[in-house]
C-alpha positions in Angstrom: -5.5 123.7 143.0 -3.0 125.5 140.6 -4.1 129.0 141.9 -3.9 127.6 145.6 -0.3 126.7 145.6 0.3 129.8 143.6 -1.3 131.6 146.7 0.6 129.5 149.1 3.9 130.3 147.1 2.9 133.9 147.6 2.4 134.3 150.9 5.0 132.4 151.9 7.0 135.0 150.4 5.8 137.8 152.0 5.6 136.6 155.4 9.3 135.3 155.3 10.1 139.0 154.2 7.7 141.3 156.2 9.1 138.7 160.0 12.4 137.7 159.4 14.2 140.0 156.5 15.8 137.1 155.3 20.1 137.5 154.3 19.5 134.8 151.7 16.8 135.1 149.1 16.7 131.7 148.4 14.7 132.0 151.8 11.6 133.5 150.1 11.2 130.4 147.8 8.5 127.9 149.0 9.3 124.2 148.5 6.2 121.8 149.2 5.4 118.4 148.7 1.8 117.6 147.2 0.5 114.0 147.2 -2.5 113.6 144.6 -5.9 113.3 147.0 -6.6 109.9 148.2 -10.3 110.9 149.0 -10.9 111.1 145.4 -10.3 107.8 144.7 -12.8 105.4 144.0 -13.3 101.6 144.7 -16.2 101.9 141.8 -14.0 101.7 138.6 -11.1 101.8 139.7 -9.4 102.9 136.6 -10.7 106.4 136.2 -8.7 106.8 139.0 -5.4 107.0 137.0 -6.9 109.5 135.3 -7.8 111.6 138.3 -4.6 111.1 139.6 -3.0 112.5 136.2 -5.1 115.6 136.5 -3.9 116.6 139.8 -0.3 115.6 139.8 -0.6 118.0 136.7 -2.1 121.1 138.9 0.4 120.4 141.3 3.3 120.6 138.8 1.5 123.6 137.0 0.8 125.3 140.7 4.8 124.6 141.1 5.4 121.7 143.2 9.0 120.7 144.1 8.0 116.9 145.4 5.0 114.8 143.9 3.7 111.6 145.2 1.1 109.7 143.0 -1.9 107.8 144.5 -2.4 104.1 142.9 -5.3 103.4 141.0 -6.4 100.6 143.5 -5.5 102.5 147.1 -9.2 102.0 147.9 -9.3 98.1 147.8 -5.6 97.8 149.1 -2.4 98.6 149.2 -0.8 99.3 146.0 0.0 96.0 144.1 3.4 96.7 141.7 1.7 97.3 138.2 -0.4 99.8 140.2 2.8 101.2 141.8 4.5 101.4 138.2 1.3 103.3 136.6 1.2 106.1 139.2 5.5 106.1 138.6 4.9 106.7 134.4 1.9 109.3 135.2 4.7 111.5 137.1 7.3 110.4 134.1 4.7 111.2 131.5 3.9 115.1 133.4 8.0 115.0 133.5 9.3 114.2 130.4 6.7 114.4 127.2 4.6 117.2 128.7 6.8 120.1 128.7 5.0 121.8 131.1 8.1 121.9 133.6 10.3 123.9 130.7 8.6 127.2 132.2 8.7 128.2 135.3 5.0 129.3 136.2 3.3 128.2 133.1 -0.4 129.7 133.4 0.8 133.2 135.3 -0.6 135.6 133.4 -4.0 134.3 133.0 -6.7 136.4 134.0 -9.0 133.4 135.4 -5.4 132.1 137.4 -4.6 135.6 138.5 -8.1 136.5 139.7 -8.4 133.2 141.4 -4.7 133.5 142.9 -5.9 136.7 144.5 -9.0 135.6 145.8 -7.6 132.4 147.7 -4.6 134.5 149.0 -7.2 137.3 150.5 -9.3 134.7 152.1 -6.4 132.6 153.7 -5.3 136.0 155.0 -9.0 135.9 156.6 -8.5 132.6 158.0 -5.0 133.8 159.8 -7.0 136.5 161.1 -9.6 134.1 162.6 -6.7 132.0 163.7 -5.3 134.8 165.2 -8.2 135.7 167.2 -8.6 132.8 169.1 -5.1 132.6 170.8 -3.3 131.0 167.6 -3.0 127.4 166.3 -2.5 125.5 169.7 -5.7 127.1 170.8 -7.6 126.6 167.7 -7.0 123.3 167.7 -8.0 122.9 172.1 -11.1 124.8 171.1 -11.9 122.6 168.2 -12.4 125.2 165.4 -10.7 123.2 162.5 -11.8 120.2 163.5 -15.1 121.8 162.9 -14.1 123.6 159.8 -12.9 120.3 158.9 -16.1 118.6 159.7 -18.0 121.0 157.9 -15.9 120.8 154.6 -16.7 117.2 154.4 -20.5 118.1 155.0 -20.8 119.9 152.0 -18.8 118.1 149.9 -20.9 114.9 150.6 -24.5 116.5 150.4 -23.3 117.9 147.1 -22.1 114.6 146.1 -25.9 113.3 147.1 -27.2 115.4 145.6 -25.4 115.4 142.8 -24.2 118.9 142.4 -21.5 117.4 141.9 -20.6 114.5 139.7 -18.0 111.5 140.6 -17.8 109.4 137.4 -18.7 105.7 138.4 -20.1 106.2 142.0 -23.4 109.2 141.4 -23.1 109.4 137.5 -22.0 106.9 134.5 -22.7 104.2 137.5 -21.8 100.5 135.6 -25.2 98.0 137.0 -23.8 95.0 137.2 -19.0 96.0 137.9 -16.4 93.5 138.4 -13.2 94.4 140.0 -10.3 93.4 137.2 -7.6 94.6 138.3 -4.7 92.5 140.8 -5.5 93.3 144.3 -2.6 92.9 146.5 -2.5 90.2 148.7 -0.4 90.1 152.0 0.8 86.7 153.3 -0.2 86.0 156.9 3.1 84.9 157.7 4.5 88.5 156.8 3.2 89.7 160.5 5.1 86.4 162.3 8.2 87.2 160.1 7.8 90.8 161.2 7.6 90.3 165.0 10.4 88.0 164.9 12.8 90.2 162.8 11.7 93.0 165.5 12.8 90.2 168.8 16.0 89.8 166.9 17.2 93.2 166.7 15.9 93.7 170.8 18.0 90.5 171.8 21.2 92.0 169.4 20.8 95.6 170.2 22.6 97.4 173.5 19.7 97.4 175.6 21.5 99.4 178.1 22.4 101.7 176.4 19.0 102.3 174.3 17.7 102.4 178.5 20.1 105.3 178.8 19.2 107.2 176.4 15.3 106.6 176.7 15.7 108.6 179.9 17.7 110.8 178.1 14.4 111.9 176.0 12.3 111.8 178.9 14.8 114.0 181.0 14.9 116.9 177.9 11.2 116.3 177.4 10.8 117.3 181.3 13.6 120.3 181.2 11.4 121.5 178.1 14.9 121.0 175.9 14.5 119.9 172.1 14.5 116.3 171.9 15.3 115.7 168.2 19.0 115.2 169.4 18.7 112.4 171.9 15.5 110.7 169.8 18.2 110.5 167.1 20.6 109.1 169.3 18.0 106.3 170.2 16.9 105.3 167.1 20.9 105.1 165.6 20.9 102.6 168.7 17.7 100.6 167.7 15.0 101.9 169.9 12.2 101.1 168.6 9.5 104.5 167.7 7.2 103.2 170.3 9.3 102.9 172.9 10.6 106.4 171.9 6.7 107.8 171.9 6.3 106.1 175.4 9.7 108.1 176.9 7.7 110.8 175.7 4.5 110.6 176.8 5.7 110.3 180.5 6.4 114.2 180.1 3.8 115.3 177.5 0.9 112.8 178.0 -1.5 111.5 175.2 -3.7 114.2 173.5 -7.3 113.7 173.7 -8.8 115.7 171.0 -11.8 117.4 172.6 -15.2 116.6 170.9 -17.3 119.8 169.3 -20.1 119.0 167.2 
């Protein structure tokens, strides 16, 4: 993970220089988010999963990260209850403030195994532009399937190897507890939350200027049809209380509703 955003960070760099010959260096500098991987987590003691969360908010602050979200420990059973919350908070504090791993820019550069592995992951994403490339670009990749199949394929591997046990995930294939019992607070929503929800949502249709959110609905769909940019008016909208689906239905009078094709 560290040597992958280190890859990212580097050709991110290039590109920006070899296309666009950026005025202002500050151009060449990759800022990403990275949110710790909620397919890791496990509804099988639940716990570890604070710990797996630890370990990859660290490579993402080690791979140089500029924005870090931190998965609960109990995403798999619901959402997160407030204790949960606060843990994956003081996992980011903890990496932040008692670590010192953010006093050094680029903290493991140098080392062989991170340089070699840098290199490698930069060559072969270079290979997957190329293939990209080939096929017409992104838009085409995606009509044609391919990384929904790369995707698909990804996920194959990882699970046989996971069956197999090739690879180990503490408390689901390996160290399995017979008889578990979930401990930990689940969160519980209160049925009335969707009523109150609705209700809140009527209130601020009845209040709003429904003429004038009307207007400017047709105001998307007429830049949508012209092929304009329609951040401007959709921001327009919603500063007038227009709701996102009504916003996605202007829309889709133009562009439609994409039907992913399916390639097995």
């Amino acid at each position: 993970e560290i040597a992958k955003f280190r890859a990212a960070r580097r050709i991110w760099s290039k590109e920006m220089k070899k296309r666009y010959n950026p005025k202002n260096p500050k151009s060449l500098m990759l800022r990403f988010h990275t949110q710790t991987a909620g397919f890791s987590l496990t509804a099988q003691q639940p716990e570890n999963n604070i710990t797996r969360t630890s370990l990859q908010a660290l490579a993402a602050v080690l791979g140089g990260t500029q924005s870090l979200h931190t998965n609960s420990m109990d995403e798999t059973l619901a959402l997160p209850s407030e204790k949960a919350a606060e843990i994956a908070l003081r996992s980011q504090q903890i990496i932040a403030y008692e670590s010192g791993v953010t006093n050094t820019a680029d903290p493991l550069g140098g080392s062989w195994f991170i340089e070699n592995l840098t290199d490698q992951l930069e060559k072969e994403a270079y290979e997957y532009f190329d293939k990209i490339e080939s096929q017409g670009g992104v838009v085409e990749a995606i009509e044609n399937s391919y990384f929904q199949r790369e995707i698909s394929q990804a996920s194959s591997d990882y699970q046989a190897k996971v069956d197999s046990k090739e690879r180990y995930i503490v408390g689901v294939n390996s160290f399995v507890k017979e008889k578990e019992e979930i401990d930990i607070p689940i969160l519980e929503i209160r049925s009335e939350v969707q009523t109150e929800q609705i209700e809140r949502l009527n209130k601020v249709k009845k209040e709003r200027n429904n003429k004038k959110v009307d207007e400017l609905l047709l105001k998307i769909t007429k830049t949508a049809a012209e092929g304009g940019n329609v951040m401007h008016p959709i921001i327009e909208a919603s500063l007038e209380y227009a709701t996102l689906g009504e916003i996605v239905d202007a829309m889709k009078v133009v562009y439609g509703e994409w039907t992913e094709n399916i390639s097995i």
